[in-house]
PQR file with spaces between the fields and no chain letter, atoms N, CA, C, O and H, PARSE charges and radii, in Angstrom:
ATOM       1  N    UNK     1       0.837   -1.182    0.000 -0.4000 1.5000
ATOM       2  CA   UNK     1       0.000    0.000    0.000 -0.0000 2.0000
ATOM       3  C    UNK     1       0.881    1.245    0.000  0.5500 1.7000
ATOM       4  O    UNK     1       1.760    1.357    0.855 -0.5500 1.4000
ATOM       5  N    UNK     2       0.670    2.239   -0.977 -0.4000 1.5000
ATOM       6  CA   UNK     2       1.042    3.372   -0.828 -0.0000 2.0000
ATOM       7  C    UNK     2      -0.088    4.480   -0.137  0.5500 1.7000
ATOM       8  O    UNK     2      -1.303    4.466   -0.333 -0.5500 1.4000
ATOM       9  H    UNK     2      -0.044    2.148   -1.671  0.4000 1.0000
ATOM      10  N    UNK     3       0.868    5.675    0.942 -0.4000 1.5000
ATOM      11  CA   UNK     3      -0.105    6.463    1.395 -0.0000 2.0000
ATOM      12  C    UNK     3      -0.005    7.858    1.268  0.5500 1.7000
ATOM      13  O    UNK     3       0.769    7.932    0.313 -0.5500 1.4000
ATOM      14  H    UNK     3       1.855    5.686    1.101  0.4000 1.0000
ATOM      15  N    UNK     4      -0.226    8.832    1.536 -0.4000 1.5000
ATOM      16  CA   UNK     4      -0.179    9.834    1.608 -0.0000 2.0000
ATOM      17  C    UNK     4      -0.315   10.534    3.027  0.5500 1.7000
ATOM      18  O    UNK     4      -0.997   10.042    3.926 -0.5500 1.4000
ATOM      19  H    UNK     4      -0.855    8.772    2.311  0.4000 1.0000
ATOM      20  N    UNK     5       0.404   11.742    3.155 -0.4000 1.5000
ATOM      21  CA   UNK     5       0.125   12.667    4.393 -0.0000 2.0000
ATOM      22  C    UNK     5      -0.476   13.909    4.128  0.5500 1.7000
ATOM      23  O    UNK     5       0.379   14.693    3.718 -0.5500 1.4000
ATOM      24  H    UNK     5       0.959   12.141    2.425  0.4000 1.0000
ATOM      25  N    UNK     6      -1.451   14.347    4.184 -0.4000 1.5000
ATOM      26  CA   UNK     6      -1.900   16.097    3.880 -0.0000 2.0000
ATOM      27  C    UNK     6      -1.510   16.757    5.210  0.5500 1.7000
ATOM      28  O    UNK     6      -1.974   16.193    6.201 -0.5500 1.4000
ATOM      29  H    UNK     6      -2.146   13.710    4.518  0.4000 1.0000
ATOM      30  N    UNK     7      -0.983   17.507    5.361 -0.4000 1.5000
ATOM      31  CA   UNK     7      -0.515   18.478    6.423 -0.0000 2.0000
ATOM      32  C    UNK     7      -1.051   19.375    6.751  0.5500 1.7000
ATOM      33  O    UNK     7      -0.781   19.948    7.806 -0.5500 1.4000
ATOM      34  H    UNK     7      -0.606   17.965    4.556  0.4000 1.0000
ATOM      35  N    UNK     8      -2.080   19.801    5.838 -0.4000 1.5000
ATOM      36  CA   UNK     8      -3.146   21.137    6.115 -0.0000 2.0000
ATOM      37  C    UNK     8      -4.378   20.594    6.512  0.5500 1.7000
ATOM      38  O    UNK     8      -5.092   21.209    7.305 -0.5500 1.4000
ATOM      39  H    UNK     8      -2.299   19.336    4.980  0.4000 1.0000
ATOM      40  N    UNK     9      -4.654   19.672    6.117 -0.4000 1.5000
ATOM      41  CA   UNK     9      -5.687   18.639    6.943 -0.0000 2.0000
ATOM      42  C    UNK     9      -5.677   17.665    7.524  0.5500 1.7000
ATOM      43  O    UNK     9      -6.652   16.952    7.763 -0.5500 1.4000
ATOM      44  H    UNK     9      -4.075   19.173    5.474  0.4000 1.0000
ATOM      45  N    UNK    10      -4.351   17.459    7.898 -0.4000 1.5000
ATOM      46  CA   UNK    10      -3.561   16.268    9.269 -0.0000 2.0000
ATOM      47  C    UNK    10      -4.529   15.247    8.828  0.5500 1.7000
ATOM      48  O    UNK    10      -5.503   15.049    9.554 -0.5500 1.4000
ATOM      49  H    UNK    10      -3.559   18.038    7.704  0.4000 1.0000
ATOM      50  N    UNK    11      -4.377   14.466    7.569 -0.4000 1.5000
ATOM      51  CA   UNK    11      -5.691   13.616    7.032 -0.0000 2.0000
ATOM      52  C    UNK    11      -4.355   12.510    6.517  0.5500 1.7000
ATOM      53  O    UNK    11      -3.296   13.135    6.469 -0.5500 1.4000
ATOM      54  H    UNK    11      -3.586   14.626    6.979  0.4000 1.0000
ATOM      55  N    UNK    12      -4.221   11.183    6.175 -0.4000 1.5000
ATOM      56  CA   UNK    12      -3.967   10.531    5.654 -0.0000 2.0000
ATOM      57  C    UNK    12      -4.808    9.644    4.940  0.5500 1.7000
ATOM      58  O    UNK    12      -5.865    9.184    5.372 -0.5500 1.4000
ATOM      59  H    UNK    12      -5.082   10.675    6.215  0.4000 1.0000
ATOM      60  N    UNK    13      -4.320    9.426    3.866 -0.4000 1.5000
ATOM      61  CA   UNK    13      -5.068    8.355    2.708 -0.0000 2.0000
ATOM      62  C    UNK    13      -4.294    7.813    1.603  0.5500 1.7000
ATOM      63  O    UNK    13      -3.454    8.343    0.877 -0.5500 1.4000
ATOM      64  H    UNK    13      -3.461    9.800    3.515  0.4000 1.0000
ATOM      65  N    UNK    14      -4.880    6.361    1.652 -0.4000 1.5000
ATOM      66  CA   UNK    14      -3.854    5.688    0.353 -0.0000 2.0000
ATOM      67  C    UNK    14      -4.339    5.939   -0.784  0.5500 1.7000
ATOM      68  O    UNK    14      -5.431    6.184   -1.296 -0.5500 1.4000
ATOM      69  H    UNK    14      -5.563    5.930    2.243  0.4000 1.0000
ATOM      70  N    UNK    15      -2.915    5.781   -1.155 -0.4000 1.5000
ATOM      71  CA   UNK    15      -2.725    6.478   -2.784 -0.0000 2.0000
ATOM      72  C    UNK    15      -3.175    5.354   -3.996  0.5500 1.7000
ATOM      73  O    UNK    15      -3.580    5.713   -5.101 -0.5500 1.4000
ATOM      74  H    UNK    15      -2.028    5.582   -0.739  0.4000 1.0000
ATOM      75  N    UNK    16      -3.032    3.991   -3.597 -0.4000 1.5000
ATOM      76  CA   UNK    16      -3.232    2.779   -4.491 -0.0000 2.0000
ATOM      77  C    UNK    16      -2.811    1.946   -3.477  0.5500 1.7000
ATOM      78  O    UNK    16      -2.200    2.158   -2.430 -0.5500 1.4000
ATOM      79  H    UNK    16      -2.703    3.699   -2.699  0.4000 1.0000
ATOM      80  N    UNK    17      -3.541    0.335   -4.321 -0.4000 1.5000
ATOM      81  CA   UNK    17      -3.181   -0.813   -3.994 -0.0000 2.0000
ATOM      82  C    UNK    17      -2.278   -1.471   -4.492  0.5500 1.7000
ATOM      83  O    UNK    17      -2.746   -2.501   -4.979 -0.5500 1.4000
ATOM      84  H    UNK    17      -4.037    0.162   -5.172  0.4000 1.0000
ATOM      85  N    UNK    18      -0.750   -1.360   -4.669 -0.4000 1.5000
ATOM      86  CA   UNK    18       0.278   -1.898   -5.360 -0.0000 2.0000
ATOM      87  C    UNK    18       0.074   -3.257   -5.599  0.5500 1.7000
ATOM      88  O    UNK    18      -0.051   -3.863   -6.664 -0.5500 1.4000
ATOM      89  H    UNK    18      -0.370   -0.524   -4.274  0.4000 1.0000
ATOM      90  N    UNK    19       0.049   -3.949   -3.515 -0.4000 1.5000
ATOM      91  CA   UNK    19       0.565   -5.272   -3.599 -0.0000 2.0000
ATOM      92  C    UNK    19       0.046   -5.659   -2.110  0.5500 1.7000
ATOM      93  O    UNK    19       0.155   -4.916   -1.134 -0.5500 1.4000
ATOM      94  H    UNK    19       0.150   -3.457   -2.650  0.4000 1.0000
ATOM      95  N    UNK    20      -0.418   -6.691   -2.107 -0.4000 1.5000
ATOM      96  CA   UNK    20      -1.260   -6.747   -0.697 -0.0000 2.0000
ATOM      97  C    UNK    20      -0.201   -7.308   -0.130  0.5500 1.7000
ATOM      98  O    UNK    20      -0.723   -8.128    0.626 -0.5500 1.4000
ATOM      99  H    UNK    20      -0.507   -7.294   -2.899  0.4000 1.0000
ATOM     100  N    UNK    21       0.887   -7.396   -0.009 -0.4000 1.5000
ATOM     101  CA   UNK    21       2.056   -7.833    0.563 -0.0000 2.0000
ATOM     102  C    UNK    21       3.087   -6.831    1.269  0.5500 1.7000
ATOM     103  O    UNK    21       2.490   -5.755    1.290 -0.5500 1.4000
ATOM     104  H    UNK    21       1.311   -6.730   -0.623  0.4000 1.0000
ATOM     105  N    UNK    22       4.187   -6.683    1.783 -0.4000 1.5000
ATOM     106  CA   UNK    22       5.334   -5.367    2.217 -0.0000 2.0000
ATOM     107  C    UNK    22       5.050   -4.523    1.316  0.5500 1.7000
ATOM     108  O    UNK    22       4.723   -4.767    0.154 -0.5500 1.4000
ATOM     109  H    UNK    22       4.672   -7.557    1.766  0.4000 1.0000
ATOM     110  N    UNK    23       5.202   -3.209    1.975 -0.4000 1.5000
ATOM     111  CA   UNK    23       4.629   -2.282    1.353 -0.0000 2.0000
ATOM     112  C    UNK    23       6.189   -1.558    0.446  0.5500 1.7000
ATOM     113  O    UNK    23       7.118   -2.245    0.022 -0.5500 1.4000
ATOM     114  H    UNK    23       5.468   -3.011    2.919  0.4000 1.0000
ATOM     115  N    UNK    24       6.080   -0.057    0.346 -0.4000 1.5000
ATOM     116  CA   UNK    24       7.060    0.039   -0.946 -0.0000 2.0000
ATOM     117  C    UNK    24       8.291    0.556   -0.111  0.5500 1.7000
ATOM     118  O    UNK    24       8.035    1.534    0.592 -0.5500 1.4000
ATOM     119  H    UNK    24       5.325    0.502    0.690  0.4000 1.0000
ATOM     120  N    UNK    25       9.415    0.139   -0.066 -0.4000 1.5000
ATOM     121  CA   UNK    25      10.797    0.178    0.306 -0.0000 2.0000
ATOM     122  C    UNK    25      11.814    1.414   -0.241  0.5500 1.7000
ATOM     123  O    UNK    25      11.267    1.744   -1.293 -0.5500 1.4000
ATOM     124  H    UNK    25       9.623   -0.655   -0.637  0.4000 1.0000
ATOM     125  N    UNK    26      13.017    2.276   -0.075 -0.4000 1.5000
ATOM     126  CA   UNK    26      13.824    2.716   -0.660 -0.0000 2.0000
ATOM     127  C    UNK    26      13.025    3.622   -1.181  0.5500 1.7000
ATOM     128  O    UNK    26      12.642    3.307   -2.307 -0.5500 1.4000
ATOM     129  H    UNK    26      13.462    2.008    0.779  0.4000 1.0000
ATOM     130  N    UNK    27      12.483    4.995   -0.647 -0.4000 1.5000
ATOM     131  CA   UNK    27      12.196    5.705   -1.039 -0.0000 2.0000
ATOM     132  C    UNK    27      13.166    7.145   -1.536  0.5500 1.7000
ATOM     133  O    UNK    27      14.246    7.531   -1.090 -0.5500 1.4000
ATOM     134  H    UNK    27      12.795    5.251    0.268  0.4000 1.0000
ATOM     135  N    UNK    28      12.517    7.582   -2.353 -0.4000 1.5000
ATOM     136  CA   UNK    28      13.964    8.849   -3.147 -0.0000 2.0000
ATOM     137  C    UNK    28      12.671    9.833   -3.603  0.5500 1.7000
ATOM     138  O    UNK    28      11.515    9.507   -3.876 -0.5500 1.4000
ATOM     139  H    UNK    28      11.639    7.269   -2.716  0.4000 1.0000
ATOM     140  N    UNK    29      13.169   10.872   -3.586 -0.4000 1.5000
ATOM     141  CA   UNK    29      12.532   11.734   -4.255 -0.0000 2.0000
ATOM     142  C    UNK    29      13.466   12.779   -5.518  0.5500 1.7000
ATOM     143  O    UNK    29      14.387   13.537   -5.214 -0.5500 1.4000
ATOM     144  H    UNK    29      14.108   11.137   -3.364  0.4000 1.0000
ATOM     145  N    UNK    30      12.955   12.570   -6.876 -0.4000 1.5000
ATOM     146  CA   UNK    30      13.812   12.610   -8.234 -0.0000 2.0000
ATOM     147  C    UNK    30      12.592   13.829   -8.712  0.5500 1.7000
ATOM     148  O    UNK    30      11.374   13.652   -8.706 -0.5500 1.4000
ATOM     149  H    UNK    30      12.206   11.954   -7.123  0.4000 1.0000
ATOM     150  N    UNK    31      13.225   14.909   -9.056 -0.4000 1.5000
ATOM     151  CA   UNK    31      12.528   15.877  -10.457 -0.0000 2.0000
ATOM     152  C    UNK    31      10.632   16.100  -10.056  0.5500 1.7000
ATOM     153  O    UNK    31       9.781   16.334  -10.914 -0.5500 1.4000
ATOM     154  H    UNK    31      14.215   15.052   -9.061  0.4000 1.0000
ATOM     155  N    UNK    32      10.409   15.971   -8.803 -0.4000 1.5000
ATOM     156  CA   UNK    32       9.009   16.003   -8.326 -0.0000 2.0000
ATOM     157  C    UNK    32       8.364   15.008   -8.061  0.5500 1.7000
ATOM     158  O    UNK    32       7.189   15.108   -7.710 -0.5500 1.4000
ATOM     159  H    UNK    32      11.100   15.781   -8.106  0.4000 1.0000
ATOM     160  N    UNK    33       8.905   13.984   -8.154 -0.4000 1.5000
ATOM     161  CA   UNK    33       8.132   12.959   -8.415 -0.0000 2.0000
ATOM     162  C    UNK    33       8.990   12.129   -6.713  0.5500 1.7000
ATOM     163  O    UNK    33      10.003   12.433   -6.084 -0.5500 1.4000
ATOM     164  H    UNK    33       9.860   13.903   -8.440  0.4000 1.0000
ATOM     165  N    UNK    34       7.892   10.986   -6.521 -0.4000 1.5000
ATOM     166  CA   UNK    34       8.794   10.096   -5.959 -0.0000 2.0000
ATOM     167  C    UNK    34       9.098    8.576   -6.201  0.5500 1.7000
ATOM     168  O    UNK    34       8.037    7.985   -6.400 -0.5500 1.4000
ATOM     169  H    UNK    34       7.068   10.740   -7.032  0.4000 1.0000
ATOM     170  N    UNK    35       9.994    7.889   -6.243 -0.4000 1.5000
ATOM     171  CA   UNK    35      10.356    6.424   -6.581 -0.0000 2.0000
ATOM     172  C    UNK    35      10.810    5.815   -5.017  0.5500 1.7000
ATOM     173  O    UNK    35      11.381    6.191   -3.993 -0.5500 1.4000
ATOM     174  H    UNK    35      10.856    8.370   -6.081  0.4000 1.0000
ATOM     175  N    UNK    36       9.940    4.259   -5.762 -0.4000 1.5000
ATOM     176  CA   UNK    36      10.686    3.445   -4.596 -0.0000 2.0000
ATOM     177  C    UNK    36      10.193    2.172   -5.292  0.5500 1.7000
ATOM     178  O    UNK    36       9.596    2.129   -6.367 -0.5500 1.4000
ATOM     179  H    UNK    36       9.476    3.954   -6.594  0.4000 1.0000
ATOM     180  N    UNK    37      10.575    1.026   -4.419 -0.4000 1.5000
ATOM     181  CA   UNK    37      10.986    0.163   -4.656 -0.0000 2.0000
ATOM     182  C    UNK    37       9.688   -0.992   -3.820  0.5500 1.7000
ATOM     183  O    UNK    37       9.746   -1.132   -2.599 -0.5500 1.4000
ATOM     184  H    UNK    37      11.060    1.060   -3.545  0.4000 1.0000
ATOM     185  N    UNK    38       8.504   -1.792   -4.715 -0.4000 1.5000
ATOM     186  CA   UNK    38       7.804   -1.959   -4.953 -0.0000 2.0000
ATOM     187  C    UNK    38       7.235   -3.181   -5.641  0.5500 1.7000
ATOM     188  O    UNK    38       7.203   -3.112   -6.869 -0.5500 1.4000
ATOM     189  H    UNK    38       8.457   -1.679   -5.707  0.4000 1.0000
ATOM     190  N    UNK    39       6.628   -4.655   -4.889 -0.4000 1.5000
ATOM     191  CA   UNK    39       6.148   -5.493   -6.113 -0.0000 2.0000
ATOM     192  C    UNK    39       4.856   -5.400   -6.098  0.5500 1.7000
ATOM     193  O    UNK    39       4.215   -5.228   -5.061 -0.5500 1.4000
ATOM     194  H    UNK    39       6.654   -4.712   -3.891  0.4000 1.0000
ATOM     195  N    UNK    40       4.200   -5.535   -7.584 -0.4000 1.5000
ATOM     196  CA   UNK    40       3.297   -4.976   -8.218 -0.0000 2.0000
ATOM     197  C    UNK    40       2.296   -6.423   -8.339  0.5500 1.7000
ATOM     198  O    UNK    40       2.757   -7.544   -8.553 -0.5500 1.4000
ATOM     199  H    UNK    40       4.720   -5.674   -8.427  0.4000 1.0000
ATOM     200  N    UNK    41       1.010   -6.145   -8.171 -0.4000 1.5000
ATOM     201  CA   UNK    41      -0.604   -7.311   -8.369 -0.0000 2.0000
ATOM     202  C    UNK    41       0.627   -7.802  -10.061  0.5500 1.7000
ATOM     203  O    UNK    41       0.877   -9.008  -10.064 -0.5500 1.4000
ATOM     204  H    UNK    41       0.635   -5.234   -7.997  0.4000 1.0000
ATOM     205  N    UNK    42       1.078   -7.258  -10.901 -0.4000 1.5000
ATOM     206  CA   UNK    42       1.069   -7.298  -12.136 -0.0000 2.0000
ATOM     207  C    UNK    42       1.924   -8.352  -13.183  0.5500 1.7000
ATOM     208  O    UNK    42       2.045   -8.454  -14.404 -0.5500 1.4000
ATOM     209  H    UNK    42       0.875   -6.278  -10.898  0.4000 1.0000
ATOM     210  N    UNK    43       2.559   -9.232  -11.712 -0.4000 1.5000
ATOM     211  CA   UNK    43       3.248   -9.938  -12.026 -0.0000 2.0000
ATOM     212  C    UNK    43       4.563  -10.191  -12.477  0.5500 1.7000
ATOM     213  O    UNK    43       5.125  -11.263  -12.698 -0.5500 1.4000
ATOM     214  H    UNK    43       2.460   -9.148  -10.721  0.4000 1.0000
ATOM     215  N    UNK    44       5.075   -8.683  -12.604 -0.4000 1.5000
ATOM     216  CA   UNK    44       6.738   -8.164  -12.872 -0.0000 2.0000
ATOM     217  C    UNK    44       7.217   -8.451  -11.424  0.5500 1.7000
ATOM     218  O    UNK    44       8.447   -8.422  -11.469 -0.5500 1.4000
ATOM     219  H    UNK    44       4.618   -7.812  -12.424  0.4000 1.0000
ATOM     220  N    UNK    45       6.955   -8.617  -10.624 -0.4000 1.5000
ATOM     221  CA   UNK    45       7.544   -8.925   -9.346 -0.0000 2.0000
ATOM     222  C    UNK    45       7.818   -7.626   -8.771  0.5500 1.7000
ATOM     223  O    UNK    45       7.095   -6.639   -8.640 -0.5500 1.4000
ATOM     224  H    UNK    45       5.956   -8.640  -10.587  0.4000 1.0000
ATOM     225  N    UNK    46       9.427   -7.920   -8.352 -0.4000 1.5000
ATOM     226  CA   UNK    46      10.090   -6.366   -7.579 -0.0000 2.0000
ATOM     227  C    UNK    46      10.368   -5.230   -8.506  0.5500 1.7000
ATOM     228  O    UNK    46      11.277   -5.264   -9.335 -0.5500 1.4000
ATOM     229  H    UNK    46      10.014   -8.723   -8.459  0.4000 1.0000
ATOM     230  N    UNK    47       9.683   -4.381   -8.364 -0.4000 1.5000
ATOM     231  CA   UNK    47      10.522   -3.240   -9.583 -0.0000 2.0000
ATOM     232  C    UNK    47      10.651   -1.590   -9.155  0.5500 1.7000
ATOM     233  O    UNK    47      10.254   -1.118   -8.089 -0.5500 1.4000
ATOM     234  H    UNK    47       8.945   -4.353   -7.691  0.4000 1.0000
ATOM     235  N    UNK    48      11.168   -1.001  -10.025 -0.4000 1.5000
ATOM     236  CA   UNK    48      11.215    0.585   -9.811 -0.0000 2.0000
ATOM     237  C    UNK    48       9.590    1.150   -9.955  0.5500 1.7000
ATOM     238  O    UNK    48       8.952    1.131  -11.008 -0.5500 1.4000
ATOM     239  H    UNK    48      11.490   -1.384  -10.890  0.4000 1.0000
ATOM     240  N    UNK    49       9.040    1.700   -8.515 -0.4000 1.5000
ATOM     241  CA   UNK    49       7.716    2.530   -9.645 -0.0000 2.0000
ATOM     242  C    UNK    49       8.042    3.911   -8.770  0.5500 1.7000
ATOM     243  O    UNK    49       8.902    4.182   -7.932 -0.5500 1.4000
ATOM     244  H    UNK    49       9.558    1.715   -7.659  0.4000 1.0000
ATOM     245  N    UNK    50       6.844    4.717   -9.421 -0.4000 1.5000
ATOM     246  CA   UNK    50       6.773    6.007   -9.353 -0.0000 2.0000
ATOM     247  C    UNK    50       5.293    6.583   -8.877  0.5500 1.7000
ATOM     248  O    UNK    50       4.215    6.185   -9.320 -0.5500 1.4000
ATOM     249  H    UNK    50       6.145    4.497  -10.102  0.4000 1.0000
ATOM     250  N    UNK    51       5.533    7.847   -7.642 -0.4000 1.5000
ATOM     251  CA   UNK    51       4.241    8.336   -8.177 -0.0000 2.0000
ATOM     252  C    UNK    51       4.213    9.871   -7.938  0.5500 1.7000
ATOM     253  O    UNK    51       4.826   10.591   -7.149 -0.5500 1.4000
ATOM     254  H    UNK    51       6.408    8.169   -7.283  0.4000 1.0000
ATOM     255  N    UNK    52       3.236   10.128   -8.948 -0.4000 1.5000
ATOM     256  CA   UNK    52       3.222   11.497   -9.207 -0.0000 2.0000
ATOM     257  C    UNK    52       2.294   11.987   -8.395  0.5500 1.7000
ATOM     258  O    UNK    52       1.201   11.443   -8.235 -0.5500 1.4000
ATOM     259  H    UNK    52       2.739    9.543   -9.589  0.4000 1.0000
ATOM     260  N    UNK    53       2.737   13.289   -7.691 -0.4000 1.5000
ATOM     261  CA   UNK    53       1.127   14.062   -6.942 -0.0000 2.0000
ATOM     262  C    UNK    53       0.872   14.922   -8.135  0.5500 1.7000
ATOM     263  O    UNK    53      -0.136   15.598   -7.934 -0.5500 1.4000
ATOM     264  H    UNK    53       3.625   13.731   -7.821  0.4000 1.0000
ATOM     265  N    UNK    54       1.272   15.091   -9.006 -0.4000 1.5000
ATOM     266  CA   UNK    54       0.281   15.623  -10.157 -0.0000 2.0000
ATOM     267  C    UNK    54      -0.937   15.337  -10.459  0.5500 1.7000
ATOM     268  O    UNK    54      -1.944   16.046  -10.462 -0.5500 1.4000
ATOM     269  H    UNK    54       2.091   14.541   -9.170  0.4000 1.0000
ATOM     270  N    UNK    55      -0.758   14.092  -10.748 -0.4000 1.5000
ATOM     271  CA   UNK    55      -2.111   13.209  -11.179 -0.0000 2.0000
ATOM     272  C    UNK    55      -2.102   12.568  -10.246  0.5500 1.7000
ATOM     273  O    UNK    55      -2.526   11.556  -10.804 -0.5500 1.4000
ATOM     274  H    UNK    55       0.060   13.516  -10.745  0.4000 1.0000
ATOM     275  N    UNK    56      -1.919   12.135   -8.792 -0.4000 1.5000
ATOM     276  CA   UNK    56      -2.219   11.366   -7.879 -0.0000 2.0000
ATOM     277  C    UNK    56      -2.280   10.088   -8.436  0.5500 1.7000
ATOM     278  O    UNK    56      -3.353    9.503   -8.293 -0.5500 1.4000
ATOM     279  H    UNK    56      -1.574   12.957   -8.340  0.4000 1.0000
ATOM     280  N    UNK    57      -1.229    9.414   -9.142 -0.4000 1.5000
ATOM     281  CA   UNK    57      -1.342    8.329   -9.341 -0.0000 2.0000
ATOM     282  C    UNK    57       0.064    7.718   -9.464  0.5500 1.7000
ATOM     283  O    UNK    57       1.063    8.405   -9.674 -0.5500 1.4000
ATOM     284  H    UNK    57      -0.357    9.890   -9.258  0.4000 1.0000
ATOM     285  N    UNK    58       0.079    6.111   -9.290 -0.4000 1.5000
ATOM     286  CA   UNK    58       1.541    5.337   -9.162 -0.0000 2.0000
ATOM     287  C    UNK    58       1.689    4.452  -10.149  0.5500 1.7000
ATOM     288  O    UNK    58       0.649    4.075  -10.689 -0.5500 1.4000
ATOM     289  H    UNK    58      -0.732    5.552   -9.119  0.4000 1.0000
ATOM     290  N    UNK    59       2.415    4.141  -10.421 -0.4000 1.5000
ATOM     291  CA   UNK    59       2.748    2.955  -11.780 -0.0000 2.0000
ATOM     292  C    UNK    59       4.132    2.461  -11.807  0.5500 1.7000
ATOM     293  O    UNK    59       5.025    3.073  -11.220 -0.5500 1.4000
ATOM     294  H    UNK    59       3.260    4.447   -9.983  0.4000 1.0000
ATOM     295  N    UNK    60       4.362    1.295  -12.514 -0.4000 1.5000
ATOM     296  CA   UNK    60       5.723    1.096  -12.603 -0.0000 2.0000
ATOM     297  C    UNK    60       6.004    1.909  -13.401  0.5500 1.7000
ATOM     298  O    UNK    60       5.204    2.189  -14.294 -0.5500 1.4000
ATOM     299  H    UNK    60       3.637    0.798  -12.991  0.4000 1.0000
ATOM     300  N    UNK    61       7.364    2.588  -13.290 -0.4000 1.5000
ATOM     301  CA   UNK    61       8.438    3.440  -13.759 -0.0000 2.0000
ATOM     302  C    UNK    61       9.425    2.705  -14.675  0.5500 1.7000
ATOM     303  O    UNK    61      10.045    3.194  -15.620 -0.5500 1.4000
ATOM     304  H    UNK    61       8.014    2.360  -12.565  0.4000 1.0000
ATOM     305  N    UNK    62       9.463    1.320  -14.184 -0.4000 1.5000
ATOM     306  CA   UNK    62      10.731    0.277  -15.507 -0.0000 2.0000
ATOM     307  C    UNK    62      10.101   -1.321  -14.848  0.5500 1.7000
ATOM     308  O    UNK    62       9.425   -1.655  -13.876 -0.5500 1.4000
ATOM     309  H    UNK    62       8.960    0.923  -13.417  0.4000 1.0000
ATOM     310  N    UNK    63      10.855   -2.108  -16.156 -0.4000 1.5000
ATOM     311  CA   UNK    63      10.381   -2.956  -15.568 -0.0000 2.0000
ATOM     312  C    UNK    63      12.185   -3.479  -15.844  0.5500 1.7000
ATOM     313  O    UNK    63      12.482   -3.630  -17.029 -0.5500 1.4000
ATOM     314  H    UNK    63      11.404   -1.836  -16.946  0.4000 1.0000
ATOM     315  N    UNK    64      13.124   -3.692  -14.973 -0.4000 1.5000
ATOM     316  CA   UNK    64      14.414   -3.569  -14.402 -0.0000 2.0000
ATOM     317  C    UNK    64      14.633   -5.246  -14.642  0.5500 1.7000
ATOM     318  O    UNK    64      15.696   -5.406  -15.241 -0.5500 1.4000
ATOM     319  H    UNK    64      12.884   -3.569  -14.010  0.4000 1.0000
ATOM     320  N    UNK    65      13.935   -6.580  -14.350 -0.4000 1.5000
ATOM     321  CA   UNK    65      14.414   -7.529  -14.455 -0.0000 2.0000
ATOM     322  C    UNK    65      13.315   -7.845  -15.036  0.5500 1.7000
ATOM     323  O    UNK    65      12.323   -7.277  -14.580 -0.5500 1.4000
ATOM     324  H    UNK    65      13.071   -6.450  -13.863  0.4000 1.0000
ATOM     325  N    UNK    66      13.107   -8.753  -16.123 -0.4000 1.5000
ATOM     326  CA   UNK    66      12.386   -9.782  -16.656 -0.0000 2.0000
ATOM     327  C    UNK    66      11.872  -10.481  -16.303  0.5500 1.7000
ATOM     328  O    UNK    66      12.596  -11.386  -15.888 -0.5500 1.4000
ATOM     329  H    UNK    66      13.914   -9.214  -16.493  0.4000 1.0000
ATOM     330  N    UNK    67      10.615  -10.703  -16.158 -0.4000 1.5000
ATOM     331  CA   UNK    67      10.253  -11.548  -15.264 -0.0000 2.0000
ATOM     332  C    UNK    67       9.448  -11.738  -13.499  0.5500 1.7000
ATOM     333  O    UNK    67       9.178  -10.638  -13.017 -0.5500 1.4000
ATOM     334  H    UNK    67      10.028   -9.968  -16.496  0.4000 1.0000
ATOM     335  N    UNK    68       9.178  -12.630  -12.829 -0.4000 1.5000
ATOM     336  CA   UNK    68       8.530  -12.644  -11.443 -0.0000 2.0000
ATOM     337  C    UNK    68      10.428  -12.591  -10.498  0.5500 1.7000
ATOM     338  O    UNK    68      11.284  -13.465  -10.639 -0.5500 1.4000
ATOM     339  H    UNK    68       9.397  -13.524  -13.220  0.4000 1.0000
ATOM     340  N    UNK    69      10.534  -11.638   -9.846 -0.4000 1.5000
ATOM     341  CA   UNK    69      11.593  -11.716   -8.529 -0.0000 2.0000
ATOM     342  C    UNK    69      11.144  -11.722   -6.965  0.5500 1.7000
ATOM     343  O    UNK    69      11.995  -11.782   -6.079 -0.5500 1.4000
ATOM     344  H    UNK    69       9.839  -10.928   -9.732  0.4000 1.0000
């Protein structure tokens, strides 16, 4: 699960359902955006994703190994 913090309305809420499993690891923040490290319902296993508060939404960013890891 990814979540969010609003600070002006001390409110939290998730952002998506990645992976009903450990949630997303190795977080960085790159060019506005943030990445971390993440396995996906989608069957790529462990990979790089991203999410934007632009569009309030997350996705994989690469898919780094081939395959289920």
């Amino acid at each position: 699960e990814l979540w969010k913090y609003d600070g002006a309305t001390n409110t939290a809420s998730r952002v998506t359902n990645i992976y009903s499993g450990p949630g997303p690891s190795f977080l960085a923040v790159y060019n506005g955006a943030l990445y971390f490290h993440a396995t996906g319902n989608d069957g790529a296993g462990s990979e790089l994703w991203k999410y934007d508060s632009t569009t309030n939404t997350a996705s994989r960013a690469a898919d780094i190994v081939t395959g289920p890891i």
